[in-house]
C-alpha positions as CSV (number, residue, x, y, z in Angstrom):
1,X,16.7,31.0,3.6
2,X,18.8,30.7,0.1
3,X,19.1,27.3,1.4
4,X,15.4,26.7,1.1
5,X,15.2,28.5,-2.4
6,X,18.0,28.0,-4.8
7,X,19.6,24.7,-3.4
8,X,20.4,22.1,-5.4
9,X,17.8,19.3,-3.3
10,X,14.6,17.8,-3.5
11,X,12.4,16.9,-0.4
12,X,11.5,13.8,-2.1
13,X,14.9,12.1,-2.1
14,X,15.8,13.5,1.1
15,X,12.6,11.4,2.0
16,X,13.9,8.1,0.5
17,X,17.1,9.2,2.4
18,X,15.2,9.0,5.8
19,X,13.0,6.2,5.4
20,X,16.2,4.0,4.8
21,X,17.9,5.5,7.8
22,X,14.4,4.3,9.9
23,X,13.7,1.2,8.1
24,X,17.0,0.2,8.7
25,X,17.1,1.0,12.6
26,X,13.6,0.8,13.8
27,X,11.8,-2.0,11.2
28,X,14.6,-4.0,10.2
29,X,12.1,-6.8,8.8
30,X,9.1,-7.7,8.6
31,X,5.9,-5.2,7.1
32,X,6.2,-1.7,7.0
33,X,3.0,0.2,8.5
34,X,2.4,4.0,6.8
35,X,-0.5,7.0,7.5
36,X,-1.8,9.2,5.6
37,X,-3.3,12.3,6.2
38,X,-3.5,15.7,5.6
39,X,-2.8,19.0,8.0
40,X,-3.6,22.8,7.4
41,X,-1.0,25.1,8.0
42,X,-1.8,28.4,8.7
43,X,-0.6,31.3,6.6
44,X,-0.8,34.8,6.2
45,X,-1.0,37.2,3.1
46,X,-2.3,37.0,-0.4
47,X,0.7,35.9,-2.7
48,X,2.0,33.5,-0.3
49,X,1.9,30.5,-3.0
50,X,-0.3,28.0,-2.8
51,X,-2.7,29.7,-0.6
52,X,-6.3,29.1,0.0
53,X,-9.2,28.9,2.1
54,X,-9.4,25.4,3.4
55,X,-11.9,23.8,6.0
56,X,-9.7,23.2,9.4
57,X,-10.6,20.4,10.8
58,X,-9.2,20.9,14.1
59,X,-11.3,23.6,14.7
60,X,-14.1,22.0,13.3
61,X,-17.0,20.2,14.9
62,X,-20.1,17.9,13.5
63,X,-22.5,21.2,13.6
64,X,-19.8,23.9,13.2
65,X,-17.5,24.0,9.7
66,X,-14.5,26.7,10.2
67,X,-12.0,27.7,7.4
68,X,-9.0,29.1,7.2
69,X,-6.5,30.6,5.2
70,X,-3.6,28.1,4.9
71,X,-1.1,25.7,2.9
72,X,-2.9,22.2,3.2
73,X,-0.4,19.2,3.1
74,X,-1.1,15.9,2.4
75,X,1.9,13.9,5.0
76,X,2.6,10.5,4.5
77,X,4.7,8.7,7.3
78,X,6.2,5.4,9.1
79,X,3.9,4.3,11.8
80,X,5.3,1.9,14.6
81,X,6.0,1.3,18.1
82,X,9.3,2.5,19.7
83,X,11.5,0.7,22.4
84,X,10.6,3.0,25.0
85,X,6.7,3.3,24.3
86,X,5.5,0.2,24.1
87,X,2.1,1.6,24.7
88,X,1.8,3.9,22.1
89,X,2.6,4.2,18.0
90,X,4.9,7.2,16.9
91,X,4.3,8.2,13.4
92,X,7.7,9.6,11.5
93,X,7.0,11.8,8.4
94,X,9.2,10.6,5.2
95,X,7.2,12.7,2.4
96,X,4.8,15.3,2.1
97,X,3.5,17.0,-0.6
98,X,1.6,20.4,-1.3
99,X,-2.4,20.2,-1.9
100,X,-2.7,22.8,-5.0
101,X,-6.4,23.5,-5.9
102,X,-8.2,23.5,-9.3
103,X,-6.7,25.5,-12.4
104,X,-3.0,25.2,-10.5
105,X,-0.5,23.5,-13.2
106,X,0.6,20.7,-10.5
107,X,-2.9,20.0,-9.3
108,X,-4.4,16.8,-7.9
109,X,-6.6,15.4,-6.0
110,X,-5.5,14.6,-1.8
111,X,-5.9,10.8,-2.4
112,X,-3.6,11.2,-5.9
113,X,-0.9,12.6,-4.0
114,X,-1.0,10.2,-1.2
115,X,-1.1,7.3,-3.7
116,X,1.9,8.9,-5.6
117,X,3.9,9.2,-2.2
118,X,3.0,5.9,-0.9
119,X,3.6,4.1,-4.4
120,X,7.0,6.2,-4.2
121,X,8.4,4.9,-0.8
122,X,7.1,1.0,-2.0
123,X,9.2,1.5,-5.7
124,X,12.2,2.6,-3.5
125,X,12.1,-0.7,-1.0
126,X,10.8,-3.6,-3.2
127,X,12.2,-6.3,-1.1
128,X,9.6,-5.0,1.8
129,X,5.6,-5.0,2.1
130,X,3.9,-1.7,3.4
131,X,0.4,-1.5,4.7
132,X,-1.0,2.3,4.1
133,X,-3.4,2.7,6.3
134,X,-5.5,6.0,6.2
135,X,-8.9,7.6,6.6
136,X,-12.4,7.4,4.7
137,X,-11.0,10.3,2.4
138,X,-8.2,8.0,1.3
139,X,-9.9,5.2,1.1
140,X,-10.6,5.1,-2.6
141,X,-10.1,4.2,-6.7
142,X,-7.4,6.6,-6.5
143,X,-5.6,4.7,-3.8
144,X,-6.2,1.4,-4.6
145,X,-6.0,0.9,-8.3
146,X,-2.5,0.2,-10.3
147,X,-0.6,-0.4,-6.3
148,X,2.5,-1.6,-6.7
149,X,2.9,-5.8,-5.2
150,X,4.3,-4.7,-2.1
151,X,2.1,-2.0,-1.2
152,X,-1.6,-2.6,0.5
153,X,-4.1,-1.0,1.9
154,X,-6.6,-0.6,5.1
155,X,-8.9,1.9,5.7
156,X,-12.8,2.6,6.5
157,X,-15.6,1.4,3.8
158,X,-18.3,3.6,3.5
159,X,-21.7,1.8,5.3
160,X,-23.9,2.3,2.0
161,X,-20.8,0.9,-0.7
162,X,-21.9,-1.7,-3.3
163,X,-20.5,-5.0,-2.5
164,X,-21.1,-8.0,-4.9
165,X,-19.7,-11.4,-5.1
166,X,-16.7,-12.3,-7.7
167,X,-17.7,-13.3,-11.3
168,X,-18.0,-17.0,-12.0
169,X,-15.4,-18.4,-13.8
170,X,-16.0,-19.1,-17.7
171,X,-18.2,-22.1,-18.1
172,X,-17.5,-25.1,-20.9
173,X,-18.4,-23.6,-24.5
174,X,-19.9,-20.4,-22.8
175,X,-20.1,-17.8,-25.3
176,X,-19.9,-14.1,-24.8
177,X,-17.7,-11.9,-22.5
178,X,-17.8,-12.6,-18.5
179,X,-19.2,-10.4,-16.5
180,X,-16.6,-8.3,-14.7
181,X,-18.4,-9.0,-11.3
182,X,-21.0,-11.0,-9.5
183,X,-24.6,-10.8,-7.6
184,X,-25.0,-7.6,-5.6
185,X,-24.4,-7.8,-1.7
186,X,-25.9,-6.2,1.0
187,X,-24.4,-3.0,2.5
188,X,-22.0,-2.7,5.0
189,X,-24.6,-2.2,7.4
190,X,-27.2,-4.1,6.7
191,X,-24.4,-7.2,6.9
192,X,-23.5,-6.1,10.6
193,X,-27.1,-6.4,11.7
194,X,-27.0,-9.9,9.7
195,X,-25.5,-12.6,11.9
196,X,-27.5,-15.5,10.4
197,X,-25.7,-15.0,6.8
198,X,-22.6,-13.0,8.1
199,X,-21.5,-14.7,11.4
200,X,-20.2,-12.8,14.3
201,X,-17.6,-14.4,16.8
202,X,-16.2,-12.5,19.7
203,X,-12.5,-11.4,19.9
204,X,-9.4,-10.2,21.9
205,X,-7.4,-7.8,20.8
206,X,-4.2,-7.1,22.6
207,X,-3.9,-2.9,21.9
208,X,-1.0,-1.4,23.1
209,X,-2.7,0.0,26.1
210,X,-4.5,-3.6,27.0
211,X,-6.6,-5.9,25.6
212,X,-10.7,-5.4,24.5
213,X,-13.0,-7.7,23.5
214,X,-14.8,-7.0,19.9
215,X,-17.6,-8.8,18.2
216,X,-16.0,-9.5,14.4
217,X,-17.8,-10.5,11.3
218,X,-15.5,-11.3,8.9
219,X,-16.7,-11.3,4.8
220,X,-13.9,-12.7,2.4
221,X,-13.4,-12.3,-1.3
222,X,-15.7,-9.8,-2.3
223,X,-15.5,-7.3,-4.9
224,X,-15.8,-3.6,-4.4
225,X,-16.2,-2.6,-7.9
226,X,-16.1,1.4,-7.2
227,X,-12.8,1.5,-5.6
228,X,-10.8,-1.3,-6.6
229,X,-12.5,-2.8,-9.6
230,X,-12.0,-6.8,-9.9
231,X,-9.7,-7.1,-7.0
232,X,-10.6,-8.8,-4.0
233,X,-11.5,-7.2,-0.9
234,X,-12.1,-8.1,2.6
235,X,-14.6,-6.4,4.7
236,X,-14.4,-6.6,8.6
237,X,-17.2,-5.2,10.7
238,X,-16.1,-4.4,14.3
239,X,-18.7,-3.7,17.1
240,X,-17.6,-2.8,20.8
241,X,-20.3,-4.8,23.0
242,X,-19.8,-2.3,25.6
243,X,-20.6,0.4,23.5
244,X,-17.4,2.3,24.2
245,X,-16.2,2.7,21.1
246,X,-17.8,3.5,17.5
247,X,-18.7,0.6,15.1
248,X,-16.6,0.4,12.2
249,X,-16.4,-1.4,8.6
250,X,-12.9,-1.6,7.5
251,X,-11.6,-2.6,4.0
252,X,-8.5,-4.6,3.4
253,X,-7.1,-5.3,-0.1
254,X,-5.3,-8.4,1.0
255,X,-7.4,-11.1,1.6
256,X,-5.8,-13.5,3.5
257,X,-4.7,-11.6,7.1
258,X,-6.4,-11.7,10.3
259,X,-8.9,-10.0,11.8
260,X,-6.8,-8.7,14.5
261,X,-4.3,-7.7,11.9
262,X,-6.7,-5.1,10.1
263,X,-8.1,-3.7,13.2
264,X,-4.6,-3.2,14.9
265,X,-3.1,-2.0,12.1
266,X,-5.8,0.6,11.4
267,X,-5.4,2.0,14.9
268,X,-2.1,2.8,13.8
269,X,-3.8,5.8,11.9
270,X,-3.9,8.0,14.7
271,X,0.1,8.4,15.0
272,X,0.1,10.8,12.1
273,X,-2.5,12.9,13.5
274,X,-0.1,13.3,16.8
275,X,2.6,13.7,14.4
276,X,0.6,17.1,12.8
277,X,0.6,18.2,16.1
278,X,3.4,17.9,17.1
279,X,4.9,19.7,14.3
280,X,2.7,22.8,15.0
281,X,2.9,23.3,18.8
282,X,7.2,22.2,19.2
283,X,8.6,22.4,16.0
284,X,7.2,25.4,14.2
285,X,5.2,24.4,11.0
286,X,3.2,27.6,10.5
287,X,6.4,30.0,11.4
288,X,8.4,30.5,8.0
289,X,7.9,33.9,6.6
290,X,8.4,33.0,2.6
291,X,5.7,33.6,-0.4
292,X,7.5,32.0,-3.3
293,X,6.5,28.8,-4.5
294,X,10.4,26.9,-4.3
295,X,10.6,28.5,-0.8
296,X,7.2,27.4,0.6
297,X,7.6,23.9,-0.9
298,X,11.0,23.9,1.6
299,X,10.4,25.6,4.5
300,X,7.6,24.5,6.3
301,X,8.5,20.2,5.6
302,X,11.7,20.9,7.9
303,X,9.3,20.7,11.0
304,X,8.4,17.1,9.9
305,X,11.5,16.1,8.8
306,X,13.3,17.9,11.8
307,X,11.0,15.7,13.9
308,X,11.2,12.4,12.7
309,X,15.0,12.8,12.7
310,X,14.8,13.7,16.7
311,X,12.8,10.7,17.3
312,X,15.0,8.2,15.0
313,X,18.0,10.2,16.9
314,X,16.4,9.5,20.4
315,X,15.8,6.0,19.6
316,X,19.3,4.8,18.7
317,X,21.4,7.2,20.1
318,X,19.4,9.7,22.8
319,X,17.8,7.7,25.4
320,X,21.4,7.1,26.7
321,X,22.8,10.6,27.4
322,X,21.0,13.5,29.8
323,X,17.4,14.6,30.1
324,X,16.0,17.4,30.7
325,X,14.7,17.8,34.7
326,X,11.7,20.0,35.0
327,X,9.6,20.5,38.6
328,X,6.3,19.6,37.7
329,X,4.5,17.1,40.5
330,X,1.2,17.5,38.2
331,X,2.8,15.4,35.9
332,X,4.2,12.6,38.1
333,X,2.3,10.0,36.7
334,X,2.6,10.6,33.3
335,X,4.1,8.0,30.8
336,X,7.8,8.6,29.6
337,X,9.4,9.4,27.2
338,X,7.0,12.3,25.3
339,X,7.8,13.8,22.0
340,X,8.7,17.2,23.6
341,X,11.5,14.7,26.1
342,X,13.1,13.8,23.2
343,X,13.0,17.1,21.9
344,X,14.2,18.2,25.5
345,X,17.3,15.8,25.4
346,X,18.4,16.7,21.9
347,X,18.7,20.6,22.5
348,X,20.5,20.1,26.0
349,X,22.8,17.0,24.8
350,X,23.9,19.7,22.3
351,X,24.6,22.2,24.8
352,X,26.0,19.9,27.1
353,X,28.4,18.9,24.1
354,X,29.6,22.9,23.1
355,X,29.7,23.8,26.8
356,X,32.0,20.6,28.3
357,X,33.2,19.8,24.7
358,X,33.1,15.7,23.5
359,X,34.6,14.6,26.9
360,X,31.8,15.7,28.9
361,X,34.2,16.9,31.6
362,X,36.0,19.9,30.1
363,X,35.8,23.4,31.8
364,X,33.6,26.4,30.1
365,X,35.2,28.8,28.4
366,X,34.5,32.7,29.5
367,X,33.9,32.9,25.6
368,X,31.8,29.7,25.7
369,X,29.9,31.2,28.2
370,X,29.0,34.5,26.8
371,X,28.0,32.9,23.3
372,X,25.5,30.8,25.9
373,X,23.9,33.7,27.4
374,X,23.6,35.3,24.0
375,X,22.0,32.6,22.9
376,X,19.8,32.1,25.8
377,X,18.4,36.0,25.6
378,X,18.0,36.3,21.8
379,X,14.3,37.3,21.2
380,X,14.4,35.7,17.8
């Protein structure tokens, strides 16, 4: 625990630390895709630091609002596909950062702290281009305004946002200061409903999972004034025709890339939600017992770092030694490897290691042996 206290370390060059190490051996060119989001982490007792009621969204539904006590997070990680899972994205925290409320020295707002962390990792890796891709919370002025070149942005537009066209460019011996934006557009969703003026086409997306069919109307070079001022925008409005899945608007800040592009990449959002929970239910986010604001700050991060350095691991190094055999015919079908395998084959290639030493094939020692049972049978 003095570890997490006094140390001489910061989380947030640690984080540069691991985003190199997963850059390097994961996404060794082209763009980087990052999520956003934020998690509750439940806490108990009235001077832990940072505390506060907070709305958890996981126990949440449309008619139903529950809050809890807790430490909320705002996590920012590296989303993308691993060799092994083709049919999924895995999301790998790199930097996180504590949500402090009103009146609190160090306060700001979610989107702040996700636009400080994202604008953080892009300053570290200037030679690369990152795509943040988040929900409709970070989807804002905060978020995109004064982004670094490299970094962009997808996310959900609100249906009811003011749209208008780009101001015309200064006319011969026009007097007076240009207007900062053009005529008004319709709304999000009165443009979805408008195919005559906003044409629809329909298109195939190749998912991870298989490929679906989406009617697209695509609206270029735009201004949305409220989030990012006089910077182009491109709006794409996605409607299943089978009615599966929910219609969408979806804002990019780069102008120029496909429709496919901005609806794949936004799917990538939901890696970081899987990431949260992973964190909670195998890697013990809510279980450190500290109050103090250096300890709190340190503790509970070492579930997302912890895991993003077992799946890196796994990916490069893992998937070649043992796994971890379990009886379970309910699961025959399921797709391979899951977090908790990787998880699985880290803690038993480590055993394996102290028990038959590096060569694999040495004999256990009596000592060896008892220091395994102990081990084994500790309650905590």
């Amino acid at each position: 625990m003095p570890c997490f206290h006094s140390a001489c370390w910061e989380w947030d060059d640690l984080g540069i630390v691991l985003a190199t190490l997963i850059l390097t051996h994961l996404v060794p060119g082209g763009v980087v895709w990052v999520a956003v989001d934020d998690t509750l982490c439940h806490k108990r007792g009235a001077k832990v630091a940072f505390g506060g009621i907070f709305l958890d969204a996981v126990m949440s539904s449309k008619g139903h609002k529950t809050f809890r006590f807790g430490l909320n997070w705002v996590v920012l990680g590296i989303a993308l596909p691993i060799p092994m899972r083709a049919d999924r994205y895995y999301c790998l925290p790199v930097h996180w950062r504590l949500f402090c409320k009103k009146g609190q020295p160090e306060y700001q707002t979610r989107p702040q702290s996700a636009a400080a962390l994202a604008r953080k990792l892009a300053q570290a890796n200037p030679e690369r281009t990152f795509w943040l891709v988040g929900d409709s919370a970070y989807v804002n002025a905060a978020v995109l305004r004064d982004r670094p070149a490299n970094l962009q942005v997808i996310g959900p537009l609100h249906w009811k946002a003011a749209l208008y066209e780009r101001s015309a460019p200064r006319q011969l011996k026009q007097r007076g200061t240009l207007r900062k934006k053009g005529d008004r557009l319709p709304n999000p969703k009165a443009m979805i409903e408008d195919t005559t003026t906003y044409p629809a086409e329909l298109l195939t997306i190749d998912f991870p999972k298989g490929a679906r069919e989406f009617r697209v109307q695509v609206i270029r070079d735009m201004l949305w004034y409220k989030g990012s001022k006089t910077d182009p925008v491109m709006v794409v409005l996605v409607r299943d025709p089978l009615g599966q899945w929910r219609v969408e608007a979806l804002v990019s800040t780069d102008t120029t890339v496909s429709a496919g592009f901005v609806i794949l990449g936004y799917c990538r959002r939901w890696s970081v939600e899987l990431a949260s929970f992973d964190s909670k239910q195998f890697l013990g986010l809510h279980d450190p017992r500290v109050r103090s604001e250096r300890s709190v700050e340190r503790a509970h991060p070492m579930a997302w770092f912890v895991g993003s350095l077992t799946i890196l691991w796994y990916c490069v190094k893992g998937h070649e030694g043992s796994h971890v055999e379990r009886e379970r015919p309910w699961y025959e079908d399921r797709v391979m490897p899951t977090f908790t395998d990787m998880l699985g084959a880290l803690r038993l290639q480590m055993w394996e290691f102290k028990v038959y030493g590096e060569s694999g094939e040495e004999l256990p020692s009596p000592e060896c042996i008892r220091k395994l049972l102990h081990k084994l049978s500790a309650v905590a």
